[in-house]
N, C-alpha and C positions, 0 to 999 in steps of 0.2 A: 504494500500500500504506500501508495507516495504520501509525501508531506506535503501539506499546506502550504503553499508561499503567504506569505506576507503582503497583503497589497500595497503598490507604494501610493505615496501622496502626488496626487493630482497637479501639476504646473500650468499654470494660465500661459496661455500663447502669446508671443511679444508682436504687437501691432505695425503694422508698418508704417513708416512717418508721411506716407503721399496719401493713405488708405482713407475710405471718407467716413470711416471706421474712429481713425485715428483723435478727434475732438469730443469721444464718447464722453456722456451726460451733459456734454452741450448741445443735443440733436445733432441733425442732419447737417452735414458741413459738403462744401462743394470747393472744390481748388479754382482758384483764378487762376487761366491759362499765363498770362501776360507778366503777374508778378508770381504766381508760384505758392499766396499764401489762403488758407484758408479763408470761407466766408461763410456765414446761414446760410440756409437755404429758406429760410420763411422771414421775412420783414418784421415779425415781431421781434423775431430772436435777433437780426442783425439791428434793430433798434437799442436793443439789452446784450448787446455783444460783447461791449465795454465793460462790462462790471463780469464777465462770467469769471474771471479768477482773482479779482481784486475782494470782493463780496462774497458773503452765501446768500443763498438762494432764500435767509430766515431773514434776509437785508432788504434784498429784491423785492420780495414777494410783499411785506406790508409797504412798501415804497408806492409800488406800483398801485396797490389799492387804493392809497390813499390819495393818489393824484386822479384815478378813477373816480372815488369818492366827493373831492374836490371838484371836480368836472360837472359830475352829475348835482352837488348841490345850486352849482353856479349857472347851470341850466335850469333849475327850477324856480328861478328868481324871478325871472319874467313869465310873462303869460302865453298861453300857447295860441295860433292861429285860430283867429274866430271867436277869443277869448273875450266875455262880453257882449257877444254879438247874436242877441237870439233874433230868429230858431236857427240861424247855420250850424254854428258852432265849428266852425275848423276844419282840417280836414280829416277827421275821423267821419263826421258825418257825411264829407263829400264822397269819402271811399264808398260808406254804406249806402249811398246813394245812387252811385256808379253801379253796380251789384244791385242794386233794386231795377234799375232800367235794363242791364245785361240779360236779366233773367226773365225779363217780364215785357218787353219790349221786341219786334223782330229784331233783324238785323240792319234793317233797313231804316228805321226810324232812331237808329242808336244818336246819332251825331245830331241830328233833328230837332229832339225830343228838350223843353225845355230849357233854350241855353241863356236863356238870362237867370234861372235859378240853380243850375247845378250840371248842365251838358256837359256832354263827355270833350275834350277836349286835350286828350292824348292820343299818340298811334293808336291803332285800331289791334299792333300786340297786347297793349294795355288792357284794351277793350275787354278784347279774349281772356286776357287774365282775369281782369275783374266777374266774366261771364264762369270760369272755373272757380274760384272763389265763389262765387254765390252760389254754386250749385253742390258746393262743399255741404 
């Protein structure tokens, strides 16, 4: 009866330095031909490119919220389209009104149909879309 070996311990593979491998937990990295050095591949990540070995990601990650955070408060300080203004009210109601005529309306009468209160008055893909939407 033979004896048991010993398993040995497993060795991580060494990366190669051109590989788009090679920037692993930074994502997806792509070579620039011209100079040679890595870049993102997605616009967010080459926005936060700069910080990925200066920072952790515990630095990043509330930084970024809070400029979100800040964004979105400084948006809600003013009033939105239509705000004040009844019955329109914006363009929430315009969308649901576009979607009221698409569904209910031929095709013929889409562009037609009431345009001093609410006509349609985008491409005719819009149209379409707004006519899938309302039949959602």
């Amino acid at each position: 009866m033979a004896t048991p070996s010993t398993p040995q311990k497993h060795r991580r593979r060494k990366k190669a330095p051109g590989s788009a491998t090679a920037g692993a937990g930074h994502g997806p990295t792509t070579v620039d031909p011209t100079s040679g050095t890595q870049k993102p591949a997605f616009p967010l990540a080459a926005f936060l490119w700069p910080a990925r070995g200066v920072t952790s990601q515990w630095v990043v990650l509330p930084l970024v919220l809070m400029i979100a955070g800040l964004f979105r408060w400084a948006v809600g300080l003013w009033g939105y389209s239509g705000f004040e203004s009844p019955p329109m009210h914006g363009d929430f109601e315009a969308q649901r009104h576009w979607m009221e005529i698409t569904t209910h309306l031929p095709i013929s009468q889409w562009y037609f149909h009431e345009l001093e209160w609410w006509g349609l008055d985008y491409p005719p893909l819009t149209a379409y879309h707004s006519w899938v939407l309302g039949k959602m």
